[in-house]
C-alpha positions in Angstrom: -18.4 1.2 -15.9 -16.8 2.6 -12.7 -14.1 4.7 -14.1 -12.8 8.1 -13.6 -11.4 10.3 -16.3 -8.8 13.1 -16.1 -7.2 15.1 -18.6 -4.5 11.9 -18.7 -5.3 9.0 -17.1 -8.4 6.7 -17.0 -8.8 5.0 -13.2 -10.9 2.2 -12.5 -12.5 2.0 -9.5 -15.0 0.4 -7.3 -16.5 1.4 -4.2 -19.2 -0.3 -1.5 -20.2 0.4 1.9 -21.8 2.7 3.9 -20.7 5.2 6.5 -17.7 7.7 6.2 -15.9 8.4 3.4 -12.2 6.1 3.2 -10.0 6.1 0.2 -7.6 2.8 0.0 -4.1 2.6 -1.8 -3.1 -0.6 -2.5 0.2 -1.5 -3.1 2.9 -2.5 -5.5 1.2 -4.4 -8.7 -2.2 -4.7 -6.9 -5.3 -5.1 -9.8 -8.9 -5.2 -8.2 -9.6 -8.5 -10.2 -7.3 -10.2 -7.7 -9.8 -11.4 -4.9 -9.5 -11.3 -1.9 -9.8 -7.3 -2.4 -9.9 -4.4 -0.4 -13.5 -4.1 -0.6 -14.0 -7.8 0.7 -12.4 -7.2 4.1 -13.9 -5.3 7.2 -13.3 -1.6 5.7 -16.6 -1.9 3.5 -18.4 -3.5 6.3 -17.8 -0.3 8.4 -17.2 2.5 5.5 -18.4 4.2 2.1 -15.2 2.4 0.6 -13.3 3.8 -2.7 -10.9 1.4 -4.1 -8.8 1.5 -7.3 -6.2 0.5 -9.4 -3.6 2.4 -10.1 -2.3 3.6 -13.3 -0.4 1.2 -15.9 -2.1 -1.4 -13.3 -5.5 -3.5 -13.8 -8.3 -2.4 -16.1 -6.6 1.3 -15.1 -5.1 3.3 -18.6 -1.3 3.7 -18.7 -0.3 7.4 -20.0 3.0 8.0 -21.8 5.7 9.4 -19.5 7.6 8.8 -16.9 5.6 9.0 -13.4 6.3 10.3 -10.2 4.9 9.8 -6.6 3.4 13.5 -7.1 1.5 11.7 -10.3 0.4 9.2 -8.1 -1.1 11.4 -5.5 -2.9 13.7 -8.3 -4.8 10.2 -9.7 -6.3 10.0 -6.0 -7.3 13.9 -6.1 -8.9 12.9 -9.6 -10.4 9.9 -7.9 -11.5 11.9 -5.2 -13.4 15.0 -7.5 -15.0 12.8 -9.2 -17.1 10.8 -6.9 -17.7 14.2 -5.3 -15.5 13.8 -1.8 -14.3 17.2 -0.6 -12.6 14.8 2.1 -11.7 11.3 3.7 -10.4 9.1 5.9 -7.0 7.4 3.4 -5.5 3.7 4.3 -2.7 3.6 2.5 -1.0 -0.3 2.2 2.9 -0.7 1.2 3.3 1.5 -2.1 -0.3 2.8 -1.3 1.0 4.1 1.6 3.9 6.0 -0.7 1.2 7.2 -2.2 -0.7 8.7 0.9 1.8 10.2 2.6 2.3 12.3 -1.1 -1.3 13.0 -0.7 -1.7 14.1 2.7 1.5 16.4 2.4 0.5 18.0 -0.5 -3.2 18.1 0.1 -4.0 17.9 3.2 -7.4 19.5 3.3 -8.0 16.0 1.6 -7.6 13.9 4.0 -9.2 13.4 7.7 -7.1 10.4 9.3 -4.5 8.7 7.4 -3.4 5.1 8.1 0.1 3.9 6.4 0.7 0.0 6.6 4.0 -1.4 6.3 5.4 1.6 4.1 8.4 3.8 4.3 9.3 7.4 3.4 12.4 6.4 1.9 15.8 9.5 2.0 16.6 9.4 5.7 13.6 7.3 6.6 14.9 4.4 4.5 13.3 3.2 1.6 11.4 -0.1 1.3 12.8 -3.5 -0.4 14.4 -2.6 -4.0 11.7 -5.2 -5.8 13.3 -3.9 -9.0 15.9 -6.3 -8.3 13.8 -9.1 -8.2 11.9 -8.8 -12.2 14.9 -10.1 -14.1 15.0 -13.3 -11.3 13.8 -17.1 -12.9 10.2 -17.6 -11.5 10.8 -20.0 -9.0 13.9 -17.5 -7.4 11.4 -14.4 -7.5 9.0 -16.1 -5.2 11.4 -17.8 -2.9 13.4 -14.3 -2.6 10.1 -12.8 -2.4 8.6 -14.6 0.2 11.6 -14.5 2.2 11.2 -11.1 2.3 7.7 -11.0 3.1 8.4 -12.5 6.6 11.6 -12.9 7.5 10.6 -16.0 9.6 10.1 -17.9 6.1 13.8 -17.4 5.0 15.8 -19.8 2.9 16.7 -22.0 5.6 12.6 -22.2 6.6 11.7 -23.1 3.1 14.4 -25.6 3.1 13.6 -27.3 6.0 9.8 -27.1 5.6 9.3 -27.8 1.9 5.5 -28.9 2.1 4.7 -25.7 4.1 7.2 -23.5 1.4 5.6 -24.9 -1.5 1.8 -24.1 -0.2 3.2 -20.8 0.2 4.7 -20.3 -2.9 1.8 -21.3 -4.5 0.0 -18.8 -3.0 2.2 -16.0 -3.6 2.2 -17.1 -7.3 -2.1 -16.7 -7.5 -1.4 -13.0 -6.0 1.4 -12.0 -8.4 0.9 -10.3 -11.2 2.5 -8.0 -13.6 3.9 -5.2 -12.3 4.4 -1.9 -14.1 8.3 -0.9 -14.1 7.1 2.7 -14.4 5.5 2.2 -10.7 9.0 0.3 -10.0 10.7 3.5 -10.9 8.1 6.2 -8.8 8.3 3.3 -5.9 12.4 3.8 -6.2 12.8 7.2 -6.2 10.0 8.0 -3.6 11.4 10.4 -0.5 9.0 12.5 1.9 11.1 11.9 4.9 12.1 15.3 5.0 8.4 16.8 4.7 7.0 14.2 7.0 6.6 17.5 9.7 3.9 18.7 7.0 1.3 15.8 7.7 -1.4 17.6 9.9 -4.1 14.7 10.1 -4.3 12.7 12.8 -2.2 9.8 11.9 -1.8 5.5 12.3 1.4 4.2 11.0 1.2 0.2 11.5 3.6 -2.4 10.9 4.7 -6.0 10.9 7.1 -7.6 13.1 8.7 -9.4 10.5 8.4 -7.2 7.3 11.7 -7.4 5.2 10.1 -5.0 2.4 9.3 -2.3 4.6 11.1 -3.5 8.1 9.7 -2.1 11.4 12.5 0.4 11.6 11.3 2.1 8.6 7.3 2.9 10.5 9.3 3.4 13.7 10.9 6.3 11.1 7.8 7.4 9.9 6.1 8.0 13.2 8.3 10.0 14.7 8.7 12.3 11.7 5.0 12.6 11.5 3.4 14.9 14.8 1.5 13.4 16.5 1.5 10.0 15.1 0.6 6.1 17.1 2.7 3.2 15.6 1.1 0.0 16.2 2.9 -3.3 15.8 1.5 -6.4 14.7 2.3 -10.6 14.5 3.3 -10.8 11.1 5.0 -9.9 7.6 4.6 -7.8 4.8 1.4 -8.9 5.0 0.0 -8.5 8.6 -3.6 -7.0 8.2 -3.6 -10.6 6.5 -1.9 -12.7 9.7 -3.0 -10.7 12.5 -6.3 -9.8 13.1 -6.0 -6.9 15.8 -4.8 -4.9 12.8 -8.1 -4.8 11.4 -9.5 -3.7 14.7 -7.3 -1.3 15.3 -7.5 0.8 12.3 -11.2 0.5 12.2 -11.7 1.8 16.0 -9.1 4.6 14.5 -10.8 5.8 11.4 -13.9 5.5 13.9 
């Protein structure tokens, strides 16, 4: 059984690939048992790829306490000691990318190259789409709010006028929802590195979507120029661009190469 223990937290994980060492941070409610997963896109084609779930999330434990981003970033330190990598390459995606930028701040003898998709730093920076707000919605609000947000090109007035299209979508965003811890609601909320960004020393890739409502292109434009150094790379879709675009893919793998 691919777990890894610590003194509070049980993470499952999986891992396949071959090549350098990359670490990926999936996002908000994100369970490896969802398919299609991180390790079934290009990354494990190119890489020694760790994936995992996160805790509270998936076949991961769920430890009493509140948690915080710092929490968050000492699971992937955990993750990291115990398949033995003094080091690696980190794609952090949406909350993942929270995650990471905890990580490479306060560990950066961790991490080579970082890559943060459609993520914020939140204080200054501005702090990605309050999906709190949407838990107490009726089903069928949640995923038209939600997919409205996704890509602001599929708004209300979209879905209204393209209902066969809508629905399809909906659907979809209905198979890839699942239940979402409101601990990691909480961390997600209160998560702020805007100030520290200065601190990041590895080379980094901040990439975004044109028309991401949950983390909107002025938030990455934010996060590059706090971090030294750092490329920002915009790309033809939502929330969920390294789905819609496929130069993202490309781009990040000729960076971690």
């Amino acid at each position: 059984m691919p777990n890894a223990t610590t003194d509070h937290v049980d993470l499952w994980y999986e891992r396949d690939g071959e090549g350098a060492p990359v670490l990926f941070v999936s996002g908000t409610g994100s369970d490896l048992r969802q398919k299609p997963g991180p390790l079934d896109g290009p990354l494990a084609k190119r890489f020694d790829l760790l994936a995992y779930d996160h805790r509270g999330q998936g076949r991961s434990s769920s430890p009493d306490g509140d948690w915080s981003m710092v929490d968050y970033a000492g699971d992937a330190v955990a993750l990291l000691d115990a398949v033995g990598w003094a080091r690696a390459h980190v794609v952090g995606v949406s909350f993942g990318g929270m995650v990471a930028q905890e990580l490479a701040i306060r560990h950066p003898e961790r991490v080579d190259r970082l890559v943060l998709c459609c993520t914020s730093s939140g204080g200054a920076g501005a702090s990605s789409y309050p999906l709190q707000d949407l838990q107490d919605l009726p089903e069928d609000e949640r995923l038209r709010t939600a997919l409205a947000i996704a890509d602001t090109r599929f708004g209300r007035d979209w879905q209204d006028e393209h209902p066969e299209d809508a629905a399809a979508l909906l659907e979809l965003a209905a198979s890839r929802t699942g239940t979402i811890n409101p601990r990691q609601l909480e961390a997600r909320r209160t998560h702020d590195t805007y100030d520290r960004l200065g601190e990041i020393a590895a080379p980094t890739l901040v990439a975004a979507g044109r028309y991401d409502g949950i983390a909107p292109l002025a938030n990455s434009e934010a996060l590059a120029a706090g971090i030294p150094d750092a490329e920002l790379r915009v790309y033809d879709g939502g929330h969920l661009f390294l789905m819609q675009d496929h130069t993202a893919f490309d781009d990040i793998l000729a960076f971690l190469r």
